[in-house]
LOMI-160542 format. One record per residue (C-alpha): residue number from 1; x, y, z. Coordinates in Angstrom, 3 decimals. Each point is the difference from the previous one (the first is absolute). Example, Ala and Ser with C-alpha at 12.3 -4.5 7.8 and 13.67 -1.06 7.14 Angstrom:
2
<pos:1 x:12.300 y:-4.500 z:7.800>
<pos:2 x:1.370 y:3.440 z:-0.660>
REM end
This chain:
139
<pos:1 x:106.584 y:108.506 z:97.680>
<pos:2 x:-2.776 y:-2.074 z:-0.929>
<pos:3 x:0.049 y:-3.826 z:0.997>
<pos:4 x:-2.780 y:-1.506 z:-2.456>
<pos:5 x:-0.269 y:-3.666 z:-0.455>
<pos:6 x:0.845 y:-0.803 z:-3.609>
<pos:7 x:-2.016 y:-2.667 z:-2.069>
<pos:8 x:2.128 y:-2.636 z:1.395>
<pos:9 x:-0.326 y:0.853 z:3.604>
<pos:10 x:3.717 y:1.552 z:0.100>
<pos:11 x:0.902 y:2.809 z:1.986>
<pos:12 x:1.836 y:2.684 z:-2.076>
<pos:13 x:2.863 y:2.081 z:1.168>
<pos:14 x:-1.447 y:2.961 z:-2.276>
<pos:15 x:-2.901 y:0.666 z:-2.117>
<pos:16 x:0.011 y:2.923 z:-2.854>
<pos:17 x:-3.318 y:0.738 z:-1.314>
<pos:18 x:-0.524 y:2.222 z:-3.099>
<pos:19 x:-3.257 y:1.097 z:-2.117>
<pos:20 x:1.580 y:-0.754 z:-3.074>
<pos:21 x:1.571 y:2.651 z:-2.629>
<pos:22 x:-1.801 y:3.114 z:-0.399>
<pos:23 x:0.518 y:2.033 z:-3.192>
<pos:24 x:-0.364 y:3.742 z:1.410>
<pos:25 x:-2.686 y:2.128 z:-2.093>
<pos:26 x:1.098 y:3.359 z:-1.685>
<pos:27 x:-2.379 y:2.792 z:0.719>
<pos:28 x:-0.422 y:0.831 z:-3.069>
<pos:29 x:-2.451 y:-2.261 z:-2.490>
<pos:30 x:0.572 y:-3.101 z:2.330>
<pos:31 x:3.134 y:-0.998 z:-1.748>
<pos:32 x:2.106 y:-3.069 z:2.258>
<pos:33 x:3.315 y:0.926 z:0.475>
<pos:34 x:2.519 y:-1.671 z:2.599>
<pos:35 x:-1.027 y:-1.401 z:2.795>
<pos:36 x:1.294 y:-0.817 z:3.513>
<pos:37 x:0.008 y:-3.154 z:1.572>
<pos:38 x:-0.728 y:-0.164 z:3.662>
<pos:39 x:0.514 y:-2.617 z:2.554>
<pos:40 x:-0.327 y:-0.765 z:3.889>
<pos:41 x:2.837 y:-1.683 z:2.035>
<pos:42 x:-1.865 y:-1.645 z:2.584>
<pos:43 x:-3.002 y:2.371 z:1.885>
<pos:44 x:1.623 y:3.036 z:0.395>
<pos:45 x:2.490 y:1.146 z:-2.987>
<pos:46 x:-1.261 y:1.128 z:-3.290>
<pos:47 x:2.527 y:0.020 z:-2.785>
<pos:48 x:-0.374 y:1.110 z:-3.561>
<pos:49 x:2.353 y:-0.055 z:-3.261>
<pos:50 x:-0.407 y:2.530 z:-2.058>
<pos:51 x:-0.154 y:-0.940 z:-4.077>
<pos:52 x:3.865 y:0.683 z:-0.786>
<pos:53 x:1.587 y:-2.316 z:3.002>
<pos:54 x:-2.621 y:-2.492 z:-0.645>
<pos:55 x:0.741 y:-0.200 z:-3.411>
<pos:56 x:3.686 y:-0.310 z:0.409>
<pos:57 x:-0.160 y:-2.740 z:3.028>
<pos:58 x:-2.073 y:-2.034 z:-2.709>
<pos:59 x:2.587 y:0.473 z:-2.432>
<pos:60 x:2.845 y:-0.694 z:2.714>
<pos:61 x:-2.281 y:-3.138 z:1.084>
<pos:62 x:-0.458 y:-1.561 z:-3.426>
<pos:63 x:3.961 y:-0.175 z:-0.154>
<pos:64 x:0.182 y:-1.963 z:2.649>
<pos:65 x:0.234 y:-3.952 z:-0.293>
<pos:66 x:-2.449 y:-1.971 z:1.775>
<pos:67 x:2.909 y:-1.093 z:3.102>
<pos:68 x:0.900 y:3.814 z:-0.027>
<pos:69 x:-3.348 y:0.728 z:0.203>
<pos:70 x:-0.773 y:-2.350 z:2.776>
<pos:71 x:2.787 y:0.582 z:1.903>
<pos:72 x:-0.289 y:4.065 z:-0.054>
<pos:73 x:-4.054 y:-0.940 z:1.130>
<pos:74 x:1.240 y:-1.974 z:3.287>
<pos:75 x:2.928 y:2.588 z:0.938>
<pos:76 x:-2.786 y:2.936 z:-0.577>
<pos:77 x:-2.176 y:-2.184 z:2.064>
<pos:78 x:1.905 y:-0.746 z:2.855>
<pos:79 x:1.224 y:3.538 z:0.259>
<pos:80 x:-3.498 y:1.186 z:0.149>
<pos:81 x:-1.185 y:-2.857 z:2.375>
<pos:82 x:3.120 y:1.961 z:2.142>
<pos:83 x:-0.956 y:3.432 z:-0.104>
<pos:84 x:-3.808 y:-0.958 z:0.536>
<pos:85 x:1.388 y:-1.603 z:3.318>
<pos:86 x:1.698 y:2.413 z:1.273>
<pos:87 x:-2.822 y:2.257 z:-0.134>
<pos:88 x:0.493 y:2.063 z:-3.107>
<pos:89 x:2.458 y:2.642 z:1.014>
<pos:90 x:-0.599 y:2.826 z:-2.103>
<pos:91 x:3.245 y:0.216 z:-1.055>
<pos:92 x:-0.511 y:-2.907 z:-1.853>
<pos:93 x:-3.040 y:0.597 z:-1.908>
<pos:94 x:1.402 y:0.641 z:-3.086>
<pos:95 x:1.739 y:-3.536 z:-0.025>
<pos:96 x:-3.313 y:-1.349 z:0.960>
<pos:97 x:-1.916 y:1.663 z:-2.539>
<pos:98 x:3.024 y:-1.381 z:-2.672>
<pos:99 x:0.156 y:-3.513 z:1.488>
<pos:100 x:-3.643 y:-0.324 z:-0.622>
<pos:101 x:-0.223 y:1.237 z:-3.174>
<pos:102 x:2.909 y:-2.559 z:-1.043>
<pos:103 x:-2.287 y:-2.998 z:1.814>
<pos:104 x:-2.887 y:1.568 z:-1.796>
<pos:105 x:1.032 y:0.229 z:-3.617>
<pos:106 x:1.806 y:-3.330 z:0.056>
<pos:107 x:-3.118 y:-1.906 z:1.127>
<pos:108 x:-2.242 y:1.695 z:-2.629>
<pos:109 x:2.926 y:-1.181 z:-2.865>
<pos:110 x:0.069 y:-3.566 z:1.138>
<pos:111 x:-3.923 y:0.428 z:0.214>
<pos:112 x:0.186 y:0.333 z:-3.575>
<pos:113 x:-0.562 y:3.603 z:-0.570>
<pos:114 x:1.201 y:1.427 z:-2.427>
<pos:115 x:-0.334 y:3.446 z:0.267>
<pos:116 x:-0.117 y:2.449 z:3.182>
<pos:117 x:-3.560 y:1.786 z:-1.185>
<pos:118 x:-1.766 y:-3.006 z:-0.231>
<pos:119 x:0.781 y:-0.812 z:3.835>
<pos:120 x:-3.111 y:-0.818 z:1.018>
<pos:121 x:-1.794 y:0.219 z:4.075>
<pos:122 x:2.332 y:-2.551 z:2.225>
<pos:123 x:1.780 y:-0.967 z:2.950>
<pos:124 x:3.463 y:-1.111 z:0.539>
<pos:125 x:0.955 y:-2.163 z:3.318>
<pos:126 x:3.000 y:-1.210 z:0.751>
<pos:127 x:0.601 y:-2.946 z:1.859>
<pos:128 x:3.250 y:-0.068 z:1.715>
<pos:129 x:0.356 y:-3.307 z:0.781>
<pos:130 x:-0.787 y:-0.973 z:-3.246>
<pos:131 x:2.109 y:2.457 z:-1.709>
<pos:132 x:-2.354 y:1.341 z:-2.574>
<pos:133 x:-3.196 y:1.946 z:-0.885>
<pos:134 x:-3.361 y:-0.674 z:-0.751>
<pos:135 x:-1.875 y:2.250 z:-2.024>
<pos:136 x:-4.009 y:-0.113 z:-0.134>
<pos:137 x:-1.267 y:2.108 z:-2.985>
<pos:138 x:-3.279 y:1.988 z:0.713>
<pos:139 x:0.416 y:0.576 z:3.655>
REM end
């Protein structure tokens, strides 16, 4: 887990970093097809959505209200923050992996964009105490 100082000098619980969305290239003549979008949870978990399921959590996230949407972001959160603390059984991996993507996908909507391939390079922290992310875009 990686305990960076954001831009305000807060301490966040959890940081996901991602390269932004990649458009995979077809062998043959170069063509883009879909991509996958990758992701670290903290220093030592790399994560990745594959086109389909990102796709359809965008779809599943744009239905959601902005309260709904908040309030699934703090209960993803917090059960994250949890797992992270008790050292990451592996057993729980796969609700790690799902948690973030939930915390991730939200703060790129309220971010304001508007479509999963144009996620650009960024980092996600989330500040406990203050019960919500911040999201720096090109880092």
């Amino acid at each position: 887990m990686r305990f960076d100082s954001g831009l305000d000098q807060t301490v966040p619980s959890f940081t996901l970093v991602c390269p932004g969305y990649r458009a995979a290239r077809s062998k043959e003549a170069g063509v883009l097809s879909e991509g996958n979008l990758t992701f670290t949870i903290g220093s030592h978990v790399v994560a990745e959505i594959d086109a389909g399921d990102l796709l359809e959590s965008w779809e599943a996230a744009e239905s959601l209200s902005p309260g709904e949407a908040v309030k699934m972001t703090e209960l993803a959160a917090d059960h994250l923050s949890d797992l992270l603390e008790s050292g990451l059984p592996a057993a729980d991996l796969t609700e790690a992996v799902t948690d973030a993507a939930v915390v991730f996908l939200l703060a790129m909507r309220r971010s304001g964009i508007s479509d999963p391939k144009r996620i650009p390079a960024c980092t996600v922290m989330w500040n406990v105490q203050e019960g919500r992310e911040h999201v720096v875009f090109g880092a």
